[in-house]
Each structure stands twice: as C-alpha cells, then as structure tokens.
N, C-alpha and C positions, 0 to 999 in steps of 0.2 A: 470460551465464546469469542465472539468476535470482536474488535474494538475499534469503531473510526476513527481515522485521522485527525478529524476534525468537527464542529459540532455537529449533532445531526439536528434535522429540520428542516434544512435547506432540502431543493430542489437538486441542486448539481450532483455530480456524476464524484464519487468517491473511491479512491481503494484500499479496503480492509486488509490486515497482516494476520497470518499464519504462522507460526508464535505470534502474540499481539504484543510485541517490542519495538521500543525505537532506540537508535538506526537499527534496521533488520541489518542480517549479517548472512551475508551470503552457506555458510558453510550452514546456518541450521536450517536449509532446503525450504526457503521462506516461501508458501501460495499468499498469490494474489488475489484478490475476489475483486471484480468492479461491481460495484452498486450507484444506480442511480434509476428514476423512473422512466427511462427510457425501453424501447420496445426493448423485450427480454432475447436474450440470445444472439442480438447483433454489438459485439463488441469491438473496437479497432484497438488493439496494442501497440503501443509505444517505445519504444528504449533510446534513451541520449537523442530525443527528439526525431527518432527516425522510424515510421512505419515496421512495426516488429512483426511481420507474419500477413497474413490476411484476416478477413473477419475472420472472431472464432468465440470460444468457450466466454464463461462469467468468469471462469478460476485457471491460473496461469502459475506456472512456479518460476522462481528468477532463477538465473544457468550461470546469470553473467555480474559483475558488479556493474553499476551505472544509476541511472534516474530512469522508473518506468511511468508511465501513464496509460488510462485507456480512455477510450470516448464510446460515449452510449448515444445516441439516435435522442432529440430530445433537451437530453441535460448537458452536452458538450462533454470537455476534454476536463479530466480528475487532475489534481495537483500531485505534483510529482512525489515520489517516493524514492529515495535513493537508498541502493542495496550497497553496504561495503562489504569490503574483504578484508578487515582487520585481524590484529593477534591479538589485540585488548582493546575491547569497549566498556565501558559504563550506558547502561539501558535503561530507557521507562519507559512504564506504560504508556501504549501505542493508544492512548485516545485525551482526548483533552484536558487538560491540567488547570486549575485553578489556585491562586494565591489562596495559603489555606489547606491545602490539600495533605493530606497523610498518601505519602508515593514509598512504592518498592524500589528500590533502584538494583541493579543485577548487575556485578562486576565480571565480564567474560572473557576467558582467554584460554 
C-alpha cells in the first residue's frame, strides 16, 4: 500500500512512494503519486526546483536522482522528496515514525 511522507490530516498537497522507502533509490524504478485535495488531474511537476514537464498525470516515476515536488490547484506545492543513487543505503518506512515505534529497517546495496 501506500505510505505518506508525512502525517495525513492535513489539507496540503503530499507525495506517496512506490516502494514506500526512504530515501527512495533511484534504481528501484520509484512512482510518484501527488495527493492532495486539489482539483484531480491538474498536477505541476517539479525536479531541483525547476518546472519538470507540463501539467500532467497524479503518478510520475523518477529517471533522474534529485528533489521532486508537485503542486495541486488548491493545496500548493508537496515537500520535497529526494531520489538518490547510492550503492548502499540503510531504509525506513516511508511514513511517519514515532518515538516508540517497532520500524524495519532494509540495508540495500
């Protein structure tokens, strides 16, 4: 399933991971989803703060390593996500963590 970034609740504009890992890693073909309640279908894409594309899709796969964002109509501009390109990460679960928490952690390389 899917995993926010960050609490849900909020109104703002967020973007969900494909594996739901963090840092996503470019090599395992990571999709984007932006969600926020903003009109559906009009999305702006982002990369390294630069207009990625034209309006387009909810779901986007990253090509390149950087910081993506998208903006929905509405709820503004999502917090960034930054794709690397490492040979070895340590990962966790791509949604909010609390002191407390029993987490997986994925050592990859």
């Amino acid at each position: 399933g899917w995993c926010p970034l960050s609490p849900t609740g909020t109104q703002s504009t967020q973007l969900l991971l494909e594996p739901p890992w963090t840092p996503p890693l470019l090599w395992d073909r990571v999709t984007l989803t932006c969600q926020g309640s903003g009109t559906p279908g009009i999305t702006t894409w982002y990369k390294d703060g630069q207009r990625w594309g034209k309006e387009g899709p909810v779901h986007c796969v990253a090509t390149e390593s950087g910081n993506y964002q998208c903006e929905r109509p509405g709820t503004g501009l999502s917090p960034a996500v930054h794709v690397i390109d490492e040979q070895l990460v340590l990962q966790v679960p791509a949604r909010a963590l609390l002191e407390g928490d029993t987490i997986t952690l994925r050592c990859r390389g």
